[in-house]
N, C-alpha and C positions, 0 to 999 in steps of 0.2 A: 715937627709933625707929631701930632697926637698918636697915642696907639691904639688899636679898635678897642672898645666899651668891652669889656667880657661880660659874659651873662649869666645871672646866677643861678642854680639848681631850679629855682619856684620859676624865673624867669623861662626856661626849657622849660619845662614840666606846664606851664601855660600854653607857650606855643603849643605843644604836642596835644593839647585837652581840644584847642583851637581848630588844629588839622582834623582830628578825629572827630570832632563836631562837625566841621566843612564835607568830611567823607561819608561821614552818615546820613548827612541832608542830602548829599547829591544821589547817591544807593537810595534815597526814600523818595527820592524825584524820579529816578528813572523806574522806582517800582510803579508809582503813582502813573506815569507814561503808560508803562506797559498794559498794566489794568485799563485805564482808558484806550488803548489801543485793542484791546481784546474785548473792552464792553463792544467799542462800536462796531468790530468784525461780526460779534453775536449781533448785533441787533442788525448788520445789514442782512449778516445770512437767515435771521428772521425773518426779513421782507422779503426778501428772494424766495425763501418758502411759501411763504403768505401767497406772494402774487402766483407761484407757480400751482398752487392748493388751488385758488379762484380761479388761475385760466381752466385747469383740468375741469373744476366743478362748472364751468359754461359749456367745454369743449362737452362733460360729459349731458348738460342737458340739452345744447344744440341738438347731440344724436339725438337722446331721447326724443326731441319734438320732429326729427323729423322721421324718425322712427313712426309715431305715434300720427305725421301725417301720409305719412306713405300708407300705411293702415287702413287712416281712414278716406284715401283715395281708392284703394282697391276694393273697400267695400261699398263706397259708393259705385263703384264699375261693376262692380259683382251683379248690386243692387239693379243696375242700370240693365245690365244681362239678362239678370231672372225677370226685369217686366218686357223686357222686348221677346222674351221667350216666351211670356204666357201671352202678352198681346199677340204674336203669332200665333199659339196653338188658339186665341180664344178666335181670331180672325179664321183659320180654318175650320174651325168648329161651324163657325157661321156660314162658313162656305160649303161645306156637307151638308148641313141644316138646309141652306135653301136646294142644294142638289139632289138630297130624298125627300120622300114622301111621307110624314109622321104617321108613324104604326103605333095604336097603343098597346100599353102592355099587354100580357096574358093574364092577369091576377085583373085588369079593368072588364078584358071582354070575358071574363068569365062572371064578372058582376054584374054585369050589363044584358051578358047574350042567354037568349033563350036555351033553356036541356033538352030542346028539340031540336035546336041548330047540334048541323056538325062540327064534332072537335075543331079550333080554329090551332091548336097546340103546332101542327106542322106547317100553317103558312108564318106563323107569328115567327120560326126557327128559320124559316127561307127570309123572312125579313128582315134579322134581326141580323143573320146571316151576310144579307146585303145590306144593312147601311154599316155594319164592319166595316165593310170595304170601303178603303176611299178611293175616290175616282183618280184614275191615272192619266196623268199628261200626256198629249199624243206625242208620240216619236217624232224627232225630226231628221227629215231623212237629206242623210249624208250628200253633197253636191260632190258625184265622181270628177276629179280635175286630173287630167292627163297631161304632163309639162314635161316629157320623152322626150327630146328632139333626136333626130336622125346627127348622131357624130360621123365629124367630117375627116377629123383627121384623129392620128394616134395620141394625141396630147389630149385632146378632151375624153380621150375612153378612159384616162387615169384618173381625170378631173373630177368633181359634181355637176352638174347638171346647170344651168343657169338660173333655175329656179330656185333651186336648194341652197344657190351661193346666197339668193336674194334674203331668204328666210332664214338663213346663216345654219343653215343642217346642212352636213357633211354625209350625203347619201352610198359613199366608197362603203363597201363591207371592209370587214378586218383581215380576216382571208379571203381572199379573191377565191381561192378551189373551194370557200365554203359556197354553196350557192341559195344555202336557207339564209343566209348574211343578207343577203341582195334584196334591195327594195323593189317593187313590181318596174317599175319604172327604169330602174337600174339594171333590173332585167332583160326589156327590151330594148334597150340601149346598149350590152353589151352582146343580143343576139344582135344587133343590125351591122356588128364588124365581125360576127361568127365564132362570138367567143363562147355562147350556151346556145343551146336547144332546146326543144320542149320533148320529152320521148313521148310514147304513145299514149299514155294514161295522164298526159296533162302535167308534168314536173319540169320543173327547169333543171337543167344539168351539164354539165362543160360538153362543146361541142368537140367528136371527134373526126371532124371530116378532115380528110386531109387538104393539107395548102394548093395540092399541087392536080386537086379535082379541077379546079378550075380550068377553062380554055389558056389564057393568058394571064401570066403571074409578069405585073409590074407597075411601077406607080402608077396611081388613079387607074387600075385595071380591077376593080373587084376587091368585094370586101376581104377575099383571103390575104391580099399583098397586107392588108391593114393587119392582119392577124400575124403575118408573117413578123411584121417588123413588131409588134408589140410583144411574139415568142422572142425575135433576139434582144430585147430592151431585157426582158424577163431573165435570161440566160446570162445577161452582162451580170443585171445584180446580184444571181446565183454567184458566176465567179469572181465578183467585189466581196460577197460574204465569206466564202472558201477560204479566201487569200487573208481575211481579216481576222479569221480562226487559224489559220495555219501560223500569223503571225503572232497572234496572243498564244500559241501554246510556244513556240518557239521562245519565244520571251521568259516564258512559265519555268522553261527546260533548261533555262540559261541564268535564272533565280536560283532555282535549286542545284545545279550544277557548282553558284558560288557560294550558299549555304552550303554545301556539304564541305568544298576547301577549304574554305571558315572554319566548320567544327574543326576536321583533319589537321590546319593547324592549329587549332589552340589544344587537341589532343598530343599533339608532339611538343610544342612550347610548355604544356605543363610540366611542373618539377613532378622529379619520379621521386 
């Protein structure tokens, strides 16, 4: 069996020139990589700019046009406005014109009228005076509609009216004891179960007759039983609200009763 070849000093000293060649090419490759790797990152993030420069400069001339046609929409409306305005005033004009009677000036019939005629100075200022004026449309007069009906029972005197549901108005005032609230109508409908009266000078005002004027107090006996039971409906909801405040302060008093324990202990739990 042969012995390995040794190798002589130049023979090393080659290989190692070899390697270091091989190493520097590979370092000059992967610099060369990287440089192409970073041209083409630049040149995408240059597109990506580019395109993002042109959408803005569209997005920004879109607005601009329609900036510029919104513009010129409203002045064509404008425009549109200012002749339908003067066509009116020129159509009323015409309509005055044939409704008076042409007066000529005072500087004509002064040129015209004889120094023996009398001053015409004060009918020319009555005239001039009246076609100022323009004629006034006649009034039109109001059709009075009465839609009261006579309530039958306690549920409709709280209600509106049947009319008023129709016309979707809510004719109830907001205070019932105000009786300026009350619509004319709602007026007489709340006298027909004797809840107002008219006193002597013509006002509506809560009526104070007592319940117990009447002959016979009890259902279907007279509008007082009506009044009666719509005083205790009235009194329920007084002591429904009572009870509803007593309970929110009660609550109120039982908040701050635990807020205060709270402070008190963390005044004691604090380190002294």
């Amino acid at each position: 069996m042969s012995s390995p070849q040794k190798l002589t000093s130049s023979q090393i000293a080659a290989q190692l020139r070899q390697m270091q060649e091989q190493l520097l090419a590979a370092q000059e490759e992967e610099r060369m990589e990287a440089e192409r790797a970073k041209r083409v990152a630049e040149e995408k993030a240059g597109r990506e700019a580019e395109e993002q420069r042109k959408r803005q400069e569209k997005e920004i001339a879109e607005k601009k046009q329609r900036i510029k046609e919104a513009k010129r929409v409203k002045a064509a409306k404008k425009k549109l406005e200012e002749d339908e305005r003067k066509r009116q005033e020129e159509l009323a004009e015409a309509r005055r014109g044939k409704a008076r009677k042409v007066v000529p000036s005072k500087r004509v019939m002064e040129d015209i009228s004889d120094p023996s005629d009398p001053p015409y100075q004060e009918e020319s200022m009555e005239n001039d005076s009246e076609r100022d004026e323009e004629p006034k449309a006649p009034k039109k007069k109001k059709r009075k509609v009465d839609h009261a009906q006579p309530i039958a029972s306690t549920s409709s005197a709280r209600s509106p009216c049947a009319r008023c549901v129709e016309r979707e108005v809510d004719c109830r005032p907001q205070d019932q004891s105000n009786t300026d609230q009350v619509q004319p109508h709602r007026q007489r409908q709340l006298a027909a179960v004797g809840l107002l009266r008219k006193s002597s000078w013509g006002k509506w005002k809560e009526s104070r007759t007592p319940w117990w004027s009447s002959a016979a107090v009890g259902p279907g006996q007279g509008k007082h039983w009506k009044r009666l039971e719509i005083e205790r409906e009235l009194e329920e909801l007084r002591e429904e609200e009572e009870e509803y405040e007593r309970e929110v302060r009660r609550q109120e008093e039982e908040e701050e009763e635990e807020a205060e324990e709270e402070e008190e202990n963390a005044r004691q739990s604090a380190p002294i």
